[in-house]
N, C-alpha and C positions, 0 to 999 in steps of 0.2 A: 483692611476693611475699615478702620477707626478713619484713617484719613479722607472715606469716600466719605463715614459719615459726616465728618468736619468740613467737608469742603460742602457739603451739601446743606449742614446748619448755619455753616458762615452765609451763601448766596441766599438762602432763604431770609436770614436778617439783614443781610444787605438789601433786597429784593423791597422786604416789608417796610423799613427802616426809610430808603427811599421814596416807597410811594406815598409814608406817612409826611415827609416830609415837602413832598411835593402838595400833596394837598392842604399840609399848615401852610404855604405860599398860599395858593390862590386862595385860602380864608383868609391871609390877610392883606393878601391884594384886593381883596372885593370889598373891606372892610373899606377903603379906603383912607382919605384923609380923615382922621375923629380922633376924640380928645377923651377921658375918664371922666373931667370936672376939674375942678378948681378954678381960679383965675385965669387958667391958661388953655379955657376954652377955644379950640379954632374953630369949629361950623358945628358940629353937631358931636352927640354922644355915641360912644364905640359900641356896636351889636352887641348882647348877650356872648362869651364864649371866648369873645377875641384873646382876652391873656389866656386862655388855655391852650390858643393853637401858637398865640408866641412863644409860649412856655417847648409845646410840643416839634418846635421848629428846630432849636439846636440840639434837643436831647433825642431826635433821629437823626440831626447829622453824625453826631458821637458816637450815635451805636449804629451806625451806616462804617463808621469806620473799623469798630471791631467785626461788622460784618466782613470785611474787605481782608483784615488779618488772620479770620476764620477760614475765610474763603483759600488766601495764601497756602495756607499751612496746609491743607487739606488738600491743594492740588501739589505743592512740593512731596507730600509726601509724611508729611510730620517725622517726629524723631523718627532714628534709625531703631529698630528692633535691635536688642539684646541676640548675641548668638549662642544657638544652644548647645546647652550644657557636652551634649555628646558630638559639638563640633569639632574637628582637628584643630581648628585656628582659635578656640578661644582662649588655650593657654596664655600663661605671660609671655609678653614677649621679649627678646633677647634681649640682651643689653649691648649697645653699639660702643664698637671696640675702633679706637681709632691706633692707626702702627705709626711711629715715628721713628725714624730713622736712627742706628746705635749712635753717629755720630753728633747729631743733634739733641741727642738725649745724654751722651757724656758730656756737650758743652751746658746744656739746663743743669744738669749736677754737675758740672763746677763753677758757672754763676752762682745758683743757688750755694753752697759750700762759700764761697767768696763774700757773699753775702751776710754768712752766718760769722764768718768769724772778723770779717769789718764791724758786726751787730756786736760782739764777743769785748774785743778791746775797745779801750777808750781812744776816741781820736787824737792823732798826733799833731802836732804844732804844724803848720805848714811849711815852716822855716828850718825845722829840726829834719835834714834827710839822714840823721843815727838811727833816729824813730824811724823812720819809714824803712829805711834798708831791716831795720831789726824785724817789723811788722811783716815785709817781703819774705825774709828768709823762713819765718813762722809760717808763711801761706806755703811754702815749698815743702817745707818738714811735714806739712800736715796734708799734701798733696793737692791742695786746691789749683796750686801753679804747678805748669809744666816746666823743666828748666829752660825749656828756651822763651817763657814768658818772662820769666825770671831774671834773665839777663837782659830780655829789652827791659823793663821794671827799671831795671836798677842802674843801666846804662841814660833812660831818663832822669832817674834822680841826679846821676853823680853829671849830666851833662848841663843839668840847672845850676849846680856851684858856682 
């Protein structure tokens, strides 16, 4: 019901809004060419009234356009009504649960893990593969490596000598 009456007070101020506007035009299309005074007189002085219909010529287009967004709102529909209290659906609603696979979720926690304990120790020399094999074998001990990472791991190091 709000909506019919919005769309009904928006075209109404649209309606008015425009006819006001259309008739500030032909008042000052009639006025024609005229001046106020001063020096820059061109033929004659402007009728009684003229600044009030230029006055009243943008402040209907303006409110010609709230008429227009009245009018909108009021044929969409306006906001959605709230749903009532003794609806089934106005509960919360669930929380969306995404499944990821065991296998991709045991390699996120053991990147994740790989990550913490790279974060743990202080970086080794890049030069020193004692360090690194000793940093490997801790990643093993502490299960972040699988032993068959472990051995490619460490078959890279010992193949950079």
């Amino acid at each position: 019901m709000k909506s019919f009456l919005r769309a009904g007070v928006g075209g109404l101020v649209l309606l008015v809004s425009l006819a006001v506007a259309a008739y500030s035009f032909y008042q000052l299309a009639r006025a024609g060419n005229c001046a106020s005074g001063g020096v820059y007189v061109s033929q004659r002085e402007c009728p009684a009234g003229t600044a009030r219909w230029a006055f009243a010529l943008p402040i209907s287009l303006i409110t010609g356009i709230l008429g227009v967004f009245l009018l909108g709102a009021g044929l969409r529909g306006g906001a959605p009504e709230p749903p009532a209290p003794d609806d089934v659906t106005a509960g919360p609603r669930p929380a969306r649960r995404y499944a990821v696979p065991a296998e991709q979720a045991a390699g996120m926690i053991r990147l994740l893990s790989l990550h913490q304990a790279a974060a743990d120790e202080p970086p080794a020399p890049a030069g020193d593969p004692l360090a690194r094999l000793e940093r490997l074998r801790a990643l093993l001990a502490s299960g972040a490596l699988t032993p068959a990472e472990f051995e490619q791991a460490k078959a890279t190091i010992l193949g950079g000598l």
